[in-house]
Structure formats: C-alpha cells, structure tokens
C-alpha positions in Angstrom: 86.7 42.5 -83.5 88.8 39.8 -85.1 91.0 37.5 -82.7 94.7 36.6 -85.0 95.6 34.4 -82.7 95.0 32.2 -80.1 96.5 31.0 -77.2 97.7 27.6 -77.3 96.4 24.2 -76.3 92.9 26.2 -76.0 89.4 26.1 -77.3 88.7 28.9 -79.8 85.4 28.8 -79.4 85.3 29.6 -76.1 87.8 32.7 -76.4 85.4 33.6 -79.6 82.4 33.4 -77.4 83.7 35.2 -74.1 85.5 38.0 -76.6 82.8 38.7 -78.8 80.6 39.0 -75.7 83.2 41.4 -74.0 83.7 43.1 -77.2 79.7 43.9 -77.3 79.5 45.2 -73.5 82.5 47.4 -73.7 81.5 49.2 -77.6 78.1 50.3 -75.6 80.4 52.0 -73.7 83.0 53.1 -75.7 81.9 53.5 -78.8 84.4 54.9 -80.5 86.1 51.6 -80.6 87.5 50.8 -83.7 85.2 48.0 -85.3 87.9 46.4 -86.9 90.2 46.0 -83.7 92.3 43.0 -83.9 93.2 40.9 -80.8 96.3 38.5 -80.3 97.4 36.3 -77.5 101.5 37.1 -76.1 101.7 35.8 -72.7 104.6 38.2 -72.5 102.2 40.3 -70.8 101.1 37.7 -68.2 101.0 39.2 -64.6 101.3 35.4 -63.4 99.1 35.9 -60.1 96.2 36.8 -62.1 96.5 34.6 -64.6 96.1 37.5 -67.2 97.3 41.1 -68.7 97.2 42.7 -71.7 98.9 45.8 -73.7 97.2 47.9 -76.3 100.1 47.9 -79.5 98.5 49.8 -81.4 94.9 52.0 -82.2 94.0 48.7 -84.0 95.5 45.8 -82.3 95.8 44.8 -78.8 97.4 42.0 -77.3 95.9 39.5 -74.5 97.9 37.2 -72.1 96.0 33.8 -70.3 97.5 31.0 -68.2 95.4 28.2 -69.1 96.9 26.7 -66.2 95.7 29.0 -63.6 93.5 27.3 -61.3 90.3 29.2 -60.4 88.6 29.3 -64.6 85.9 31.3 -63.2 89.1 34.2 -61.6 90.8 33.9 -64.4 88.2 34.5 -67.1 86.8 37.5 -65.1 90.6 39.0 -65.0 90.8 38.2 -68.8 87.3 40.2 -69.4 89.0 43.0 -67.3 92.2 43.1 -69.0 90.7 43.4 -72.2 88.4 46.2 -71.1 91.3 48.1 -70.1 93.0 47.9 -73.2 89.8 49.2 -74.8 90.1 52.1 -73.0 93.9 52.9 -74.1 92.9 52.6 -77.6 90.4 54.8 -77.0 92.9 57.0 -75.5 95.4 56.9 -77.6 97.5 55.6 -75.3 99.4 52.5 -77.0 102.7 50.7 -78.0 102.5 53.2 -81.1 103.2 56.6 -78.7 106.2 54.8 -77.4 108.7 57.4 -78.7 106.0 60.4 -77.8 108.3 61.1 -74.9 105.1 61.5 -72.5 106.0 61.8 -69.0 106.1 59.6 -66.6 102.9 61.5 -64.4 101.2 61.5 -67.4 101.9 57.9 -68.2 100.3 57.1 -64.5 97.5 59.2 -65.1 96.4 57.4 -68.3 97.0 53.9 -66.5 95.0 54.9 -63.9 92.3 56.0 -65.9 92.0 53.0 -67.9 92.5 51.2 -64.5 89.3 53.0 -62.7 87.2 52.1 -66.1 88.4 48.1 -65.8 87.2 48.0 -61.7 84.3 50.3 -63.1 82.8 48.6 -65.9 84.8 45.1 -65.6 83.8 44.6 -61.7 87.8 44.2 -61.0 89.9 44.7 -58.1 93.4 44.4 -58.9 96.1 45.4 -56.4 97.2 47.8 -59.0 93.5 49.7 -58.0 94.4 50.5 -54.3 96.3 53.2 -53.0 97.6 53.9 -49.6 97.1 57.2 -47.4 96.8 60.8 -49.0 99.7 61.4 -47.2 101.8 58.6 -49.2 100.6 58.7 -52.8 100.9 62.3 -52.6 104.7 61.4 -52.1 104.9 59.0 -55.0 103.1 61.8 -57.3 105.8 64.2 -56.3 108.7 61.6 -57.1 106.7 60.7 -60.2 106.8 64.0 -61.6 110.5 64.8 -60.7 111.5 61.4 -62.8 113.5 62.2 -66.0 113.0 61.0 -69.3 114.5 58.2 -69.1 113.4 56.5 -66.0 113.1 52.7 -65.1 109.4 52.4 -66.0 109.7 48.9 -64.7 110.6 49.7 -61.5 108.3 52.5 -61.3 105.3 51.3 -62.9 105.9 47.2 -61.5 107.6 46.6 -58.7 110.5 49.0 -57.0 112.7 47.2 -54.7 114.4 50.1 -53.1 110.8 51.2 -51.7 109.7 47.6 -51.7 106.5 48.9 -53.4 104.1 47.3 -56.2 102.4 49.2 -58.9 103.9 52.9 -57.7 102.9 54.9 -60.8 99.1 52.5 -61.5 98.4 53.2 -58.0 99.5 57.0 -58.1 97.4 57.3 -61.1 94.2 56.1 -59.7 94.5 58.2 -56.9 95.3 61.3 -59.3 91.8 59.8 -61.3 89.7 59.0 -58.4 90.6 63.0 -57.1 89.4 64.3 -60.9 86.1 62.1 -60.6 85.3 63.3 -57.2 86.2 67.2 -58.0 84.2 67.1 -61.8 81.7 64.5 -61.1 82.2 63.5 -64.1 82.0 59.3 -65.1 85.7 57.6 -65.9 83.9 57.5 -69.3 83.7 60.8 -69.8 87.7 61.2 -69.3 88.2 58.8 -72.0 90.0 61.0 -74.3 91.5 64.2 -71.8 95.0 64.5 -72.0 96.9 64.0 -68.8 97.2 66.9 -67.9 93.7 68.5 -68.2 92.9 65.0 -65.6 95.8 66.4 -63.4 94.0 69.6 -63.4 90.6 68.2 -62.7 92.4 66.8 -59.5 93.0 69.6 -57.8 95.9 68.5 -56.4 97.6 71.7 -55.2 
C-alpha cells in the first residue's frame, strides 16, 4: 500500500499510520488485495455529512475523500477507515472506474454496492444511511424499477438522491437488501461473496 497523495493542510503521518493500520486489518481479510495498491486523496468523492467517501479507479488504485474540517475527528476517522474498507472490497471485486464502459446493469451495479456496503458495516463497524433499507414491501419496488432501468439511466439520481421519489441511496439501499437476502438464504459470510458476479448474489437471494 503506497499513499500518492495526500490531502492538504494535513499530517502525513497520521494518514500513514491510520492507512497502514487499515491496510493490515482489511488484507487479513481480503487477501487477495493487491500489495502494491496505491491510495490518493480527491475530495471529489466527499459525501460532505460524513466527512468522507471514496471510489475504487482502478484494480490498483483507489481514491479517498476527508474534510479535515469536519468536526467530530474521532466520526470522521472511523468513516474514513470504512470508506477505505469498502473500496477494498470493489478492487477485490472487480468492480472499479476501469469496468466503466462494461455496460453492467444497473441491478447488478446495486448488488455489488451493496455487497461492498454490508462488508464496510461488517468488518468497518459502520452504519451509513446508505446501509438501511425500508420495508420488504418497498425495496422490493425499487428492485423492480432497478431492473427495468435502461442502459443509460441517471445513476446519480438513482444511486444518490432522486428527487421525484424524494429518496436517498435507492440502488445502495436496494443492494443491501438484495445482499442481506443472499447471506441469510446461503449462510454464507459477505466475505465469501467477494468475487460472485451479480447475478449468481441475485440468485442466492431468492427473490422470486
């Protein structure tokens, strides 16, 4: 693990410490990490109410965002060490900025967020908002207008914040319902899942 860059105005030692630290846990669980993974510091990512957020770019990089001015340290270096183990999990899956033109569908793009999601509250002791799902009844509905989205869909709206349904985190939540359904039905661990394709986890569901 090498940190490229750092945010700014910050201590690198302290990001070196917490990192290397996070680094160690998460290859004991995951260890087919890559040893040289690179990480870099783009607040572009910054999901500003947790001070934090991340995106896996590639098999070997993954990027990091950190509001230094975010007010609890204690919050926002737990957020940080669960962002990070989320974008652990993505390289581990495959899942990154490099399968951008893979054309994957939207359902299978919630069901690998929610994977990596369940493994962050899992292993990362998280609770994002992104993690919670309303009634069966509900998220059974998003799943179905999930999958009926075309190719070209606004994955901002669907995977963020949709206005028109005044909803957060539609296709995250969906996902970790869709995950939480395979655990339960396999009894397998979110480890284990690490590298199924989408659509063998939307078979382990047992939705239909």
């Amino acid at each position: 693990m090498e940190i490229i860059k750092y945010p700014e105005n910050v201590m690198n030692e302290t990001f070196d410490k917490h990192i290397s630290q996070w680094n160690n846990e998460v290859r004991l669980l995951l260890p087919e990490l890559p040893s040289d993974l690179k990480v870099e510091f783009n607040n572009e990512w910054l999901i500003p109410e947790f001070g934090s957020g991340g995106f896996a770019t590639s098999t070997e990089k993954i990027e990091l965002a950190f509001d230094d001015n975010f007010k609890d340290k204690e919050v926002l270096w737990k957020n940080l060490k669960a962002s990070y183990f989320h974008e652990c999990y993505h390289v581990v899956q495959g899942f990154t900025g490099q399968d951008e033109d893979a054309h994957i569908s939207a359902l299978e793009n919630a069901i690998l967020e929610g994977a990596a999601t369940r493994f962050e509250t899992t292993y990362a002791d998280s609770d994002p908002g992104w993690s919670h799902y309303p009634e069966r009844e509900k998220v059974v509905e998003w799943v179905k207008l999930i999958k009926g989205l075309p190719e070209n869909y606004d994955w901002q709206k669907w995977k963020f914040y949709n206005p028109e349904m005044n909803e957060r985190w539609i296709m995250y939540r969906s996902g970790v319902f869709i995950i939480d359904q395979a655990l339960d039905k396999s009894k397998l661990d979110i480890i284990d899942l690490v590298k199924m394709p989408a659509k063998e986890l939307l078979a382990l569901a047992k939705l239909d």
